[in-house]
C-alpha positions as CSV (number, residue, x, y, z in Angstrom):
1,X,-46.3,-5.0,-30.2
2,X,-43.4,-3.1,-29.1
3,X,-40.6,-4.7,-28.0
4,X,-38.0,-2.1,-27.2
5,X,-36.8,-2.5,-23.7
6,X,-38.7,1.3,-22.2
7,X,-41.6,0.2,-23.6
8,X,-41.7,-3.2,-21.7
9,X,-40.1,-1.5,-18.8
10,X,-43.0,0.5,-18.2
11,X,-45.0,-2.2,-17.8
12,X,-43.7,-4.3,-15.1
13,X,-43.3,-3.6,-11.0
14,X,-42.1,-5.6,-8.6
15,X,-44.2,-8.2,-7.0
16,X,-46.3,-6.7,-4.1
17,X,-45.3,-6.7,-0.9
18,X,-46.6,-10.0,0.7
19,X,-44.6,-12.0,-2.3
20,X,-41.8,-10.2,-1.4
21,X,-42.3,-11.0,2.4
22,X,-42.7,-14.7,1.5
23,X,-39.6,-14.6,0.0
24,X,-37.8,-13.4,2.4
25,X,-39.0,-15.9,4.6
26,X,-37.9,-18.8,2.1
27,X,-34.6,-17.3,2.2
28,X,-34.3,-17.2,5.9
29,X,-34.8,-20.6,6.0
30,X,-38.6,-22.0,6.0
31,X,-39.6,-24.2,3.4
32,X,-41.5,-23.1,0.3
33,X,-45.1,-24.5,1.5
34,X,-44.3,-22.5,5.3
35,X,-43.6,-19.3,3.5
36,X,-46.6,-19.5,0.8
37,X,-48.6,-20.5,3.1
38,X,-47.9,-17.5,6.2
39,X,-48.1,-14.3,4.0
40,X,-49.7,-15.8,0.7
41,X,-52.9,-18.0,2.7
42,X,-54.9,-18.3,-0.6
43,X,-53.5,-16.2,-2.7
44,X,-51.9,-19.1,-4.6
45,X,-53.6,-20.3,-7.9
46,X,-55.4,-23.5,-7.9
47,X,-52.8,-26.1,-8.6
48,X,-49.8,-24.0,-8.0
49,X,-47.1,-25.7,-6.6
50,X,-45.7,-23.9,-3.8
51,X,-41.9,-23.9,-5.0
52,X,-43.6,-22.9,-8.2
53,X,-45.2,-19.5,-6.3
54,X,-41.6,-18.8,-5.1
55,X,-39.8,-19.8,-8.2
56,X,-42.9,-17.1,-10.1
57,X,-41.6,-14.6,-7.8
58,X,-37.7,-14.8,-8.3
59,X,-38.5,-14.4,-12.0
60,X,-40.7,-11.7,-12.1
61,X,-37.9,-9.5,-9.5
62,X,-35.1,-10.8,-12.5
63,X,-37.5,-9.5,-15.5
64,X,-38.1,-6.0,-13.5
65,X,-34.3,-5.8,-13.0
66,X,-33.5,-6.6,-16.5
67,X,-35.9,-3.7,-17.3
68,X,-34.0,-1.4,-15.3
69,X,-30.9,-2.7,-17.0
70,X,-29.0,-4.1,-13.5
71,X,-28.7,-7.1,-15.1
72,X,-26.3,-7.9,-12.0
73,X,-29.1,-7.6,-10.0
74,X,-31.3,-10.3,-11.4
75,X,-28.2,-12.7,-11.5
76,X,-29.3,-12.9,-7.6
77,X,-32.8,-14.4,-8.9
78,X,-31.9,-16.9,-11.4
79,X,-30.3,-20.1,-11.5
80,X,-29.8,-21.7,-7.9
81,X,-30.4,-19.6,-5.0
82,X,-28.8,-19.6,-1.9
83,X,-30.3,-19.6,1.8
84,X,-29.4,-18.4,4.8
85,X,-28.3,-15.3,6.3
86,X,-26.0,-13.6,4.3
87,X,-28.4,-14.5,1.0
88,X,-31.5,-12.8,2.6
89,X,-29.2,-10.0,3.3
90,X,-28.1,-9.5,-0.3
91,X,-31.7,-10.1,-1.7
92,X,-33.3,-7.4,0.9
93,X,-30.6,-5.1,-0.5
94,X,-31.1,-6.0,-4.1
95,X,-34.7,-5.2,-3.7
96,X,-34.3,-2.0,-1.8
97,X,-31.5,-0.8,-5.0
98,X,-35.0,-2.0,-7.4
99,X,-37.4,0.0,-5.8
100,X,-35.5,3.3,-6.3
101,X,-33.9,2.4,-9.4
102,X,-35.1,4.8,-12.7
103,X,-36.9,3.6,-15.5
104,X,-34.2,3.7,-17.9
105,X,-33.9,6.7,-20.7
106,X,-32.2,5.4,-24.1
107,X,-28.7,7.4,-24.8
108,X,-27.0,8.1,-27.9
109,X,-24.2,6.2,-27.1
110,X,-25.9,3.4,-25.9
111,X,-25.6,-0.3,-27.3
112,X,-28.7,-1.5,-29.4
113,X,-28.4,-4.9,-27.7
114,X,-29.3,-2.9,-24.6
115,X,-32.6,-1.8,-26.3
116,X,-33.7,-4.2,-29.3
117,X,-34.8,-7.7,-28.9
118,X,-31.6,-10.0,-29.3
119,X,-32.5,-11.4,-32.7
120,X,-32.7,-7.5,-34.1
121,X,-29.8,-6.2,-32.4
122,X,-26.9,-9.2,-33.6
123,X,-28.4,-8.5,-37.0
124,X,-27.6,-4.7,-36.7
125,X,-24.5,-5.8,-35.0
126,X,-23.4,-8.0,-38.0
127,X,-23.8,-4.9,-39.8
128,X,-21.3,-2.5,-38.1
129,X,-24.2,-0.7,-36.3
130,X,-23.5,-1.2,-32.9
131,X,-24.9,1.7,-30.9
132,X,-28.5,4.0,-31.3
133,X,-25.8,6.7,-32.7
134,X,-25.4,4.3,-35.3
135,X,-28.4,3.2,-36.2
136,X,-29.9,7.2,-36.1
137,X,-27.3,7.7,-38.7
138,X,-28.4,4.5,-40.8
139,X,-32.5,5.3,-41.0
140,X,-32.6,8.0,-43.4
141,X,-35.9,9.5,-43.5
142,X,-36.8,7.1,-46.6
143,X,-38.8,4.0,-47.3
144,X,-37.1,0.6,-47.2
145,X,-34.3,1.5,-45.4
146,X,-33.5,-1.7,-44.2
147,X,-33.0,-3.8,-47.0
148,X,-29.4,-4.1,-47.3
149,X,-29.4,-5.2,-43.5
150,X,-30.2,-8.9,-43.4
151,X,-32.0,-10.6,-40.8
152,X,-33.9,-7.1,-40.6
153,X,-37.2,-7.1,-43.1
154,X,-40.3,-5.1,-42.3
155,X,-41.2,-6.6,-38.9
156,X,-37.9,-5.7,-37.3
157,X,-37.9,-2.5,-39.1
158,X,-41.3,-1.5,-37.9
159,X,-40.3,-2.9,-33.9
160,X,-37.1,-0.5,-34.9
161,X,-39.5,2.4,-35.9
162,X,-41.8,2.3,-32.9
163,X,-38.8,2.4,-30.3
164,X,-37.6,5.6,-32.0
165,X,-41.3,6.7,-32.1
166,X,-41.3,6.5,-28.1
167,X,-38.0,8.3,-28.0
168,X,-38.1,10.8,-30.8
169,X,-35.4,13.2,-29.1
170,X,-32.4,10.6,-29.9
171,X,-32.5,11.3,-33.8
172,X,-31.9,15.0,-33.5
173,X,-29.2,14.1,-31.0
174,X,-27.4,11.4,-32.1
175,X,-26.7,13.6,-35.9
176,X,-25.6,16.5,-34.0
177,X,-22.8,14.4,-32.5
178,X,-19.9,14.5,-35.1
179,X,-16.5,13.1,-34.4
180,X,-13.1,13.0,-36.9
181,X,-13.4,9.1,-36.4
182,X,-16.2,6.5,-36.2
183,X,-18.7,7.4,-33.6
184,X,-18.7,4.5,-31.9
185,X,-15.1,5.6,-30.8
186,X,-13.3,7.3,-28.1
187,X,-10.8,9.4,-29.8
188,X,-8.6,11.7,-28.1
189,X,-10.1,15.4,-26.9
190,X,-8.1,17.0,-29.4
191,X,-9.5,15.2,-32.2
192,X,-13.5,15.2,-31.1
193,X,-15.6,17.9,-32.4
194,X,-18.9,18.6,-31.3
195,X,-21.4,21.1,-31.6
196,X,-23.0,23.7,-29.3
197,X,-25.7,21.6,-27.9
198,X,-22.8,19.1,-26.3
199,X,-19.9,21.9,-25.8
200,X,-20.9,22.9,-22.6
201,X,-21.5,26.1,-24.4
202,X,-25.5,25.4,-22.8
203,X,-24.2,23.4,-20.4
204,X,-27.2,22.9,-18.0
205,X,-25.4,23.8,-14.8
206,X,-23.4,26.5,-15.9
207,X,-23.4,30.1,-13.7
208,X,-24.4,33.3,-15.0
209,X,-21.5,34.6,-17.8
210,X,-21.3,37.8,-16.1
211,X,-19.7,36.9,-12.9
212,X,-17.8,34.0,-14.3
213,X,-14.1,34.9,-13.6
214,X,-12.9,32.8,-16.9
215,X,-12.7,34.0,-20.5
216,X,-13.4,30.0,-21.5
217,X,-16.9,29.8,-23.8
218,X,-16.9,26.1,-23.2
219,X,-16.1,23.3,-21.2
220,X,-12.8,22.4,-23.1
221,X,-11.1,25.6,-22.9
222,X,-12.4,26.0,-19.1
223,X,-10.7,22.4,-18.4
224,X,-7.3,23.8,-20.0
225,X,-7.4,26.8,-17.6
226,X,-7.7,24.5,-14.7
227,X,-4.8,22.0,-16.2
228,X,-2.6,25.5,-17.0
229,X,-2.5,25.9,-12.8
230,X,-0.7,22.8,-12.7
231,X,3.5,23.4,-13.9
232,X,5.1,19.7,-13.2
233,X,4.5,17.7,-16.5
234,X,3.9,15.0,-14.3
235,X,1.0,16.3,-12.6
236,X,-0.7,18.0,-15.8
237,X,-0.6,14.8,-17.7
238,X,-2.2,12.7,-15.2
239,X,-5.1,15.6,-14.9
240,X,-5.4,15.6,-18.2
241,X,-5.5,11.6,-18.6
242,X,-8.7,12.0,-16.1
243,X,-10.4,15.1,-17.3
244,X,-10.1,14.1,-20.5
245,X,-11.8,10.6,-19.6
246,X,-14.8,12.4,-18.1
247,X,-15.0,14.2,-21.4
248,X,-15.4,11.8,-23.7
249,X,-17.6,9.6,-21.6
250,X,-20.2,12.4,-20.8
251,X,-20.0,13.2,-24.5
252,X,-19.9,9.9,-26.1
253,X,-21.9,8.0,-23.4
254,X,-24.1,10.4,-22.2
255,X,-24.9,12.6,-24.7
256,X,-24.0,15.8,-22.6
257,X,-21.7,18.5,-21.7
258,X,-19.7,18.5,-19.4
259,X,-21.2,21.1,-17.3
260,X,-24.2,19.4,-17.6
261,X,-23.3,16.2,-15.5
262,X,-25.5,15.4,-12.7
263,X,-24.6,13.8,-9.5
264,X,-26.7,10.5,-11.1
265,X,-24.8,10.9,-13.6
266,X,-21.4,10.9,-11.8
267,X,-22.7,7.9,-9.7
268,X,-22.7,5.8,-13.2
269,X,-19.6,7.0,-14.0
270,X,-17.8,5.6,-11.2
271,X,-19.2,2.3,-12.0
272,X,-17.7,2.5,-15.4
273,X,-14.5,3.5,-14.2
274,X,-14.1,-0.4,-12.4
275,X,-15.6,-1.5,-16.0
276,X,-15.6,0.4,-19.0
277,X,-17.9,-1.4,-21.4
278,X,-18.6,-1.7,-24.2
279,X,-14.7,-2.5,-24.2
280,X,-14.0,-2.1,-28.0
281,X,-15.0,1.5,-27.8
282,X,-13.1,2.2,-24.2
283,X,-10.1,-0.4,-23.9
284,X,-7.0,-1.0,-25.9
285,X,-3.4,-1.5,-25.7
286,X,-1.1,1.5,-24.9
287,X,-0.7,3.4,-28.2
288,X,0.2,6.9,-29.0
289,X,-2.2,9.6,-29.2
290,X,-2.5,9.8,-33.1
291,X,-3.4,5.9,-33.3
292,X,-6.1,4.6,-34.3
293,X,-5.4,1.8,-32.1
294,X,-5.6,4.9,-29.1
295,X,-8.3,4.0,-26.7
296,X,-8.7,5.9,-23.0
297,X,-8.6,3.0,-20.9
298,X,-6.1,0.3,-20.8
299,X,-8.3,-1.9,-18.6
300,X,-10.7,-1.4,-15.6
301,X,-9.2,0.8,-12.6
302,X,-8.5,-0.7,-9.5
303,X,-10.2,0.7,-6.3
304,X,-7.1,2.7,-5.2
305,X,-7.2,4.4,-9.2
306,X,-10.9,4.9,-9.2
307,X,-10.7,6.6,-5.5
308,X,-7.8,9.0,-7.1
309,X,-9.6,9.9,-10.4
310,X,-12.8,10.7,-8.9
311,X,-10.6,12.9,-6.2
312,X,-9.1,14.8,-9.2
313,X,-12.3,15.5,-10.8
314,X,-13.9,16.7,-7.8
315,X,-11.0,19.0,-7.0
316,X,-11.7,20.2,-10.9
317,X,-15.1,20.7,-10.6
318,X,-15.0,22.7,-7.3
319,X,-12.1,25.2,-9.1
320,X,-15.3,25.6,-11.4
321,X,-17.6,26.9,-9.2
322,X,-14.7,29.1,-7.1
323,X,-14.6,30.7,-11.2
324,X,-18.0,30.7,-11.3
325,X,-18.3,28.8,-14.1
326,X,-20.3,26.0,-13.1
327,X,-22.7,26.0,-10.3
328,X,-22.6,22.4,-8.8
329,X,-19.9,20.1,-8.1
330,X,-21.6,16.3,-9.0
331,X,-18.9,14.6,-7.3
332,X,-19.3,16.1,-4.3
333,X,-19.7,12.9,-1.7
334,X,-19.1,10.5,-4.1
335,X,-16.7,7.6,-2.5
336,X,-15.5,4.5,-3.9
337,X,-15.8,1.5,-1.4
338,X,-12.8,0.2,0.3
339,X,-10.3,2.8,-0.6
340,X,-7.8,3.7,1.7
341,X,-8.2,7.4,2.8
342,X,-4.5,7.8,2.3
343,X,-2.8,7.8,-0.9
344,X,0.0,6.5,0.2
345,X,0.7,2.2,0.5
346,X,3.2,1.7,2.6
347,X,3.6,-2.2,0.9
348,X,5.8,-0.6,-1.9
349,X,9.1,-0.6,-0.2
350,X,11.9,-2.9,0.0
351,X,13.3,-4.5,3.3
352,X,16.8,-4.8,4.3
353,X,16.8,-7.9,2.9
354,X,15.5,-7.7,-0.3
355,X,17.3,-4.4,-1.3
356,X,20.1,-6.2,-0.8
357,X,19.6,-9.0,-3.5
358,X,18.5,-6.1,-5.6
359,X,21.4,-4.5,-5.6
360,X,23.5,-7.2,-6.1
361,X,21.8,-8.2,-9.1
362,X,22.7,-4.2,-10.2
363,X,26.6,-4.9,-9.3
364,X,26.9,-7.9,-12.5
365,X,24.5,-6.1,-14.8
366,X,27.1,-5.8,-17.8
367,X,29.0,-9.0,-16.6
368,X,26.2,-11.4,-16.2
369,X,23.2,-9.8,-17.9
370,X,24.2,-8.2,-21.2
371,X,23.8,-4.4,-20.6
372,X,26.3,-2.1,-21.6
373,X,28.5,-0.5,-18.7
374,X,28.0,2.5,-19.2
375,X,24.3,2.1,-19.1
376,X,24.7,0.0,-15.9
377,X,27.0,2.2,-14.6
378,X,24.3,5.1,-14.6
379,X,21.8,2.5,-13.0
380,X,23.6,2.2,-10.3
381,X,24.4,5.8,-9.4
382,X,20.6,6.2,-9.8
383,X,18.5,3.9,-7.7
384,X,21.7,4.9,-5.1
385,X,20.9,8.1,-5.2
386,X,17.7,7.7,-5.2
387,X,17.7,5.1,-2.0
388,X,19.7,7.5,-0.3
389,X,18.6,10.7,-0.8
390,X,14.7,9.8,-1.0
391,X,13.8,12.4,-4.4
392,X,10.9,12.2,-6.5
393,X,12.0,11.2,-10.0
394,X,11.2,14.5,-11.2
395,X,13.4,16.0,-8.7
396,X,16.4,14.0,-9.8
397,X,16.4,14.4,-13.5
398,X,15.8,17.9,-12.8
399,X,18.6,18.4,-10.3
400,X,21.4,20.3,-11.7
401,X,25.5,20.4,-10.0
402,X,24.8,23.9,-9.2
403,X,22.0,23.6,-6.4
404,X,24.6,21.5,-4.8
405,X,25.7,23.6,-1.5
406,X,27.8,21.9,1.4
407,X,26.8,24.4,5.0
408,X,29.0,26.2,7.6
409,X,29.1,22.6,9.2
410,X,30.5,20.8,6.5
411,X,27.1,18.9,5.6
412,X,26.1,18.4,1.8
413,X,22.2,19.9,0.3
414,X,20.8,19.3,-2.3
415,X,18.3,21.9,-3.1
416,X,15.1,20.9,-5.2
417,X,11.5,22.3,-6.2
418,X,9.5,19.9,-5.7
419,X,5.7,18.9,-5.8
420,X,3.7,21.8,-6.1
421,X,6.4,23.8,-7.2
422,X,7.7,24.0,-3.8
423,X,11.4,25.2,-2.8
424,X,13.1,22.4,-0.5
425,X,16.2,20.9,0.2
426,X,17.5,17.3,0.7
427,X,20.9,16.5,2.7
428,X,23.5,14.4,0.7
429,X,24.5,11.8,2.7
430,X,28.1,9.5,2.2
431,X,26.4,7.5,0.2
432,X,24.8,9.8,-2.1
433,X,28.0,11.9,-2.0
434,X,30.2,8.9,-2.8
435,X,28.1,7.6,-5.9
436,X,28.0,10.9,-7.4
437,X,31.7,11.3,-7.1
438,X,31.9,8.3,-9.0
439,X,28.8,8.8,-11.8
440,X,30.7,12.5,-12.5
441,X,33.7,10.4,-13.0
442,X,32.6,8.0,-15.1
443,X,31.3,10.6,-17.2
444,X,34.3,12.4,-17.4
445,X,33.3,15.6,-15.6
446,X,35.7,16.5,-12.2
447,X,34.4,16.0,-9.0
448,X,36.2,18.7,-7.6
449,X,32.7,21.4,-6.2
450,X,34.9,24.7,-7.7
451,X,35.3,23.1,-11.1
452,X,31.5,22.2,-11.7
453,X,29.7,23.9,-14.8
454,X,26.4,24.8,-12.2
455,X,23.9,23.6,-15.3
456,X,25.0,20.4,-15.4
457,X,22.7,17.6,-14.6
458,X,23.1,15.1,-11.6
459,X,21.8,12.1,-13.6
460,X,23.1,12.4,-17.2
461,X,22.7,11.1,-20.3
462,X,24.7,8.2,-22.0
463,X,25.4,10.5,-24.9
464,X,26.4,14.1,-23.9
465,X,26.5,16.3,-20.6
466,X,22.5,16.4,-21.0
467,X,20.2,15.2,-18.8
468,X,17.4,12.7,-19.2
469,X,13.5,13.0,-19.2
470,X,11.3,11.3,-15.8
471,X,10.0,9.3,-18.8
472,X,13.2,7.8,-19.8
473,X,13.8,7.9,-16.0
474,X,11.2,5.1,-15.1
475,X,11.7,3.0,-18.4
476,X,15.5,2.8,-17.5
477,X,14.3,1.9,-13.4
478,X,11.4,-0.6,-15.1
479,X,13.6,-2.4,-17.3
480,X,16.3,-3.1,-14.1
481,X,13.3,-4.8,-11.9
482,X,12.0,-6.7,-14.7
483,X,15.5,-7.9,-15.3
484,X,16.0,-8.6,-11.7
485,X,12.9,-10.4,-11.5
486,X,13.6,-12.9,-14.2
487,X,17.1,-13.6,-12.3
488,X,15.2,-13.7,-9.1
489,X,11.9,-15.4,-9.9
490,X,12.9,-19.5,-9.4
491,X,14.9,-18.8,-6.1
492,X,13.0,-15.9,-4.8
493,X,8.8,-16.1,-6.8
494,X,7.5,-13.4,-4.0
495,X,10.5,-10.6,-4.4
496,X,10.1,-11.4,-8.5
497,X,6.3,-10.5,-8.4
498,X,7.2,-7.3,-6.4
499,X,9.3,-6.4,-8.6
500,X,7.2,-6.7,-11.7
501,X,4.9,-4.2,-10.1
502,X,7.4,-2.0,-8.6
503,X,8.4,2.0,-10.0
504,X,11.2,4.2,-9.5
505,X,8.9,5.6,-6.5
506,X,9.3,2.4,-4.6
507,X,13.1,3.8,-4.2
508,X,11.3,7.0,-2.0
509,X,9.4,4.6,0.3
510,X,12.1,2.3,0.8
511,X,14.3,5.3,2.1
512,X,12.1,6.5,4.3
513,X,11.0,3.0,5.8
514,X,14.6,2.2,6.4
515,X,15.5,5.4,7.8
516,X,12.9,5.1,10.7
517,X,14.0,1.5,11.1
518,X,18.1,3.0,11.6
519,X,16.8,5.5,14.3
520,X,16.1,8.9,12.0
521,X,13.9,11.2,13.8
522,X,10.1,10.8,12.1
523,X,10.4,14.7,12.2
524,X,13.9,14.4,10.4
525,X,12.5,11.6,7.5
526,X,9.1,14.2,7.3
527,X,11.7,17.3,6.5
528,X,13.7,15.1,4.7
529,X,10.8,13.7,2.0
530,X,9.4,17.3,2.6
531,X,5.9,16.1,3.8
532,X,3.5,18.8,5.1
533,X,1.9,16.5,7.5
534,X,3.6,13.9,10.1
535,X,1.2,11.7,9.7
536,X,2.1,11.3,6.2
537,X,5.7,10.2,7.2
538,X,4.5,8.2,10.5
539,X,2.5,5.8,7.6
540,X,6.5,4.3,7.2
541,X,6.8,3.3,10.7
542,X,5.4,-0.6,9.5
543,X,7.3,-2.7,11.8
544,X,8.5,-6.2,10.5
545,X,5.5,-8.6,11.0
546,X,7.6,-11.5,12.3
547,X,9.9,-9.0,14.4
548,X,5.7,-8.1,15.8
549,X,4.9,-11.7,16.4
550,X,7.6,-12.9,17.8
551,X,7.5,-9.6,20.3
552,X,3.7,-9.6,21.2
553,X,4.2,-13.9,22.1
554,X,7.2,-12.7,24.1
555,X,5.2,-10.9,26.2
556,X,1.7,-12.5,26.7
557,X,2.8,-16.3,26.5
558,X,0.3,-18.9,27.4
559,X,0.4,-20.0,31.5
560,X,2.4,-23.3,31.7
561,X,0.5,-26.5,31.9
């Protein structure tokens, strides 16, 4: 007999529909002889128990979703089951997901555990084969094939042969895939090569090549064209990190191009994105590119990270089609659920209060805590600056003395490019003024505006009159909190946590939050942070939840007694 999971999945359904109703019914509340008996009468067999009838029907609902391979949907059928209404609710919905769900197609990437009996599958596993790519690539065209594999012999190597009999399409496909490392791997883009059938060089959903605007052959080179539109490092990397991620998976995963992603298809993918499994091929430690310890993930993304990447790859995928080089956008639609629809969280601020225990952990950094002055010296000028001034860390460390400019009025700008690549300005106010009199000083340079050298950098380096990379930007700002976090964490556990999370952004939102709680304008703090929208900027105005409380009480108090 067969025993490969789309043989067996052809075979079952889901029970019919007065099983289903009875069910229902038990769930509601009525008891298992009440339910049998009002939609099953006597259907039973002779000698069933009636909590046997509804305990046959849970099971058969788990064994068709197993089939389909929503193993999260049988959970909801085995073991103990809950009553009541929030139960029914979740079993109606289960059911409803069942009745639409695919039979499922094997892919070259997949696990053999997810297709072989258990028994089979740990002994190909002990083996180093762990996915059908694998295995394709073990079963040369030869007798006997399995005898080196223990725990195989000729039965599991005939139940082995009839599942690639059913599915003869995954040998040609699986030997066509050809990677620099192990295929069971995701290596980085640069390093995967793969052949026209997976190239997007066929790619099922790409337009016509005569009216395709781009000189790209495939989907790599047309994903660098779209990445080249982006200038700010910043902004390129974290495309990349996300088109490259789609890449690999569809490749890897799937078994297809890029271009030849359907909206299905992109609906799986998001699921992966909150897990990628299996882990060992999707989720390491952070490790540089040329590692083989690299992997793409460095752990599921949260809801606000999923909601972001599958924004970026829609935005890539309708660039495609305004080239012509694709036809359909699969993302189109596609949400994540409960993500904000702003990108911004207004949570990652400081209050008064706490900005003030940071920075006085920031004045004793090379008395009590071992850094060099210098080094803290810099620290200081730079979350100052920042706080004050509101930039973007790119905008700092790209800042030079000569876009300093003080007006007709005698008020200080500092003029930036910022997101975009957009020309704006920020005004210097005393306090930014004052710490950047004292940062050129402390490196030496004058203070005096005429005697600046115009390419020098606002935030320097510790070595020369250079400046300093946004990467060595955040790992200076990251090792500060976590250092103010492990002085802070016994008297104050809540600001220590924040901390550990916080970036050099945090600094931005602070600014802005206690601007608007000083007076500012929202209209000055919009022009300020150089938002296009108010609305954007108006997202600061969180008011001080006690401050709320204690207000709203004040002024619908209970009647006296």
């Amino acid at each position: 007999m067969e025993t490969g999971l789309s043989v067996t999945a052809k075979l079952l359904s889901l029970p019919e529909a007065a099983e289903l109703a009875a069910l229902r019914a038990w769930h509601e509340g009525l008891s298992s002889r009440d339910a049998v008996a009002r939609y099953l009468g006597e259907a039973r067999s002779a000698g069933q128990s009636s909590r046997g009838v509804i305990g046959a029907i849970r099971r058969d609902i788990a064994a068709f979703a197993r089939s389909r391979h929503r193993d999260d949907l049988a959970k909801l059928f085995t073991g103990p089951a809950r009553k009541g209404p929030a139960a029914t609710r979740a079993v109606a919905t289960a059911i409803e997901q069942l009745r639409s769900a695919p039979v499922p197609v094997p892919l070259i990437g997949d696990g053999v555990d997810h297709w072989l009996e258990p028994r089979v599958a740990a002994a190909l596993r002990k083996a180093g084969i762990k996915t059908l790519a694998d295995l394709t690539r073990r079963v040369p065209r030869r007798r006997r094939w399995w005898v080196d594999i223990d725990g195989i012999g000729k039965a599991g190597a005939r139940r082995i042969g009839a599942f690639f009999a059913a599915h003869e399409d995954l040998t040609d496909r699986a030997r066509a895939l050809l990677v620099t490392q192990a295929p069971s791997d995701a290596v980085p883009w640069e390093k995967l090569v793969v052949p026209h059938e997976v190239d997007g060089t066929v790619g099922l959903h790409r337009a016509p090549r005569s009216s395709c605007a781009l000189r790209a052959n495939n989907d790599y080179e047309a994903v660098q064209a779209w990445l080249s539109l982006h200038e700010a490092p910043a902004t390129q990397r974290a495309y990349r990190k996300e088109a490259e991620r789609l890449i690999l998976w569809a490749i890897v995963e799937r078994g297809v191009a890029l271009s030849s992603l359907a909206t299905e298809d992109a609906v799986t993918y998001r699921a992966f994105l909150r897990q990628p499994t299996p882990r060992q091929r999707w989720v390491g430690p952070a490790s540089p590119r040329h590692s083989t310890e690299w992997r793409p993930f460095a752990g599921g993304l949260s809801t606000r990270s999923r909601a972001y990447a599958l924004s970026v790859l829609s935005s890539m995928f309708r660039w495609l089609i305004e080239q012509r080089y694709v036809l359909a956008n699969p993302f189109a639609g596609i949400k994540v659920r409960g993500a904000r629809q702003t990108t911004l969280d207004t949570t990652r601020s400081f209050s008064e209060g706490e900005w003030k225990l940071v920075r006085t952990v920031a004045e004793g950094l090379e008395w009590s805590y071992g850094w060099q002055p210098s080094a803290a010296q810099r620290l200081r000028f730079l979350i100052d600056f920042s706080y004050s001034t509101g930039l973007r860390a790119g905008e700092l460390v790209h800042a030079k003395l000569g876009s300093i400019e003080v007006d007709a009025h005698g008020d200080t700008w500092l003029h930036v490019v910022g997101k975009g690549s957009k020309a704006g300005k920020v005004v210097l106010p005393g306090l930014a003024r004052g710490v950047l009199d004292r940062h050129l000083a402390q490196r030496g340079l004058p203070v005096t505006p005429a005697k600046w050298n115009p390419a020098t950098p606002v935030l320097g380096s510790l070595d020369d009159e250079a400046g300093i990379t946004s990467k060595r930007l955040w790992a200076i700002v990251r090792r500060f909190f976590a250092t103010t976090a492990d002085v802070l964490a016994d008297t104050n556990p809540a600001l220590a946590e924040k901390l550990r999370r916080a970036t050099p952004h945090w600094m931005r939102h602070t600014h802005a939050t206690h601007a608007l709680q000083r007076g500012a304008e929202l209209t000055t703090v919009r022009d300020n942070l150089r938002h296009a929208s108010l609305s954007t900027t108006s997202m600061y105005l969180h008011s001080d939840d006690l401050r709320r409380a204690r207000q709203i009480g004040g002024a619908f108090e209970a009647p006296a007694a």
